[in-house]
N, C-alpha and C positions, 0 to 999 in steps of 0.2 A: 385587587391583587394582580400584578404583571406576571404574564406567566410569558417567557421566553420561548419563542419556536424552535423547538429543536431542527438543529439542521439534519437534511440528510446526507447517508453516509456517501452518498453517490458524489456530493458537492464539495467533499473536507478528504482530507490525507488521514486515516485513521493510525497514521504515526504521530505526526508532527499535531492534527487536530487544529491544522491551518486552512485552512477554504482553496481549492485548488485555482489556482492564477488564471488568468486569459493569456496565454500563449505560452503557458507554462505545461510541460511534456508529461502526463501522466502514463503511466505504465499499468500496462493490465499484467495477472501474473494467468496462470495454467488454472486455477481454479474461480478468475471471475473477478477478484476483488483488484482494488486498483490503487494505487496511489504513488503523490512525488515521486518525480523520477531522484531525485538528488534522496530523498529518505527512502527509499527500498533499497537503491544502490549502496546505501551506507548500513542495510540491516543484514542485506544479502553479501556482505563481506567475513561477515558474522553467524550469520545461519543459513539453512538451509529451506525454509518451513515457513508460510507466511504467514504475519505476525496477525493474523484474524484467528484460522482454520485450521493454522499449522499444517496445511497440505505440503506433504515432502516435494520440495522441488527438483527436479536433476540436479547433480552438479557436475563437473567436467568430469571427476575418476570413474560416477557410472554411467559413463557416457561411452567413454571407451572399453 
């Protein structure tokens, strides 16, 4: 029986679940977890909360 090495999460976009590039820009967020710059950017237009942990991130109104 094959049993498949799970990757770790350290190595993959836990959005997209695509393996992070070699010169491709990953983003850390305020709570550790990281992923694609192009898929946070695209989750972070939509929420505020990262899509692990849901840690509330700032956003610009309580900024000011």
């Amino acid at each position: 029986m094959n049993k498949k090495k799970k990757k770790n999460s350290l190595e993959e976009c836990t959005i997209c679940l695509e393996e992070f590039k070699n010169g491709g820009r990953v983003v850390p967020l305020a709570c550790g977890h990281e992923f694609d710059e192009e898929c946070i950017v695209k989750w972070l237009e939509t929420s505020h909360v990262c899509p692990l942990c849901r840690y509330e991130l700032p956003c610009e109104d309580q900024m000011n």
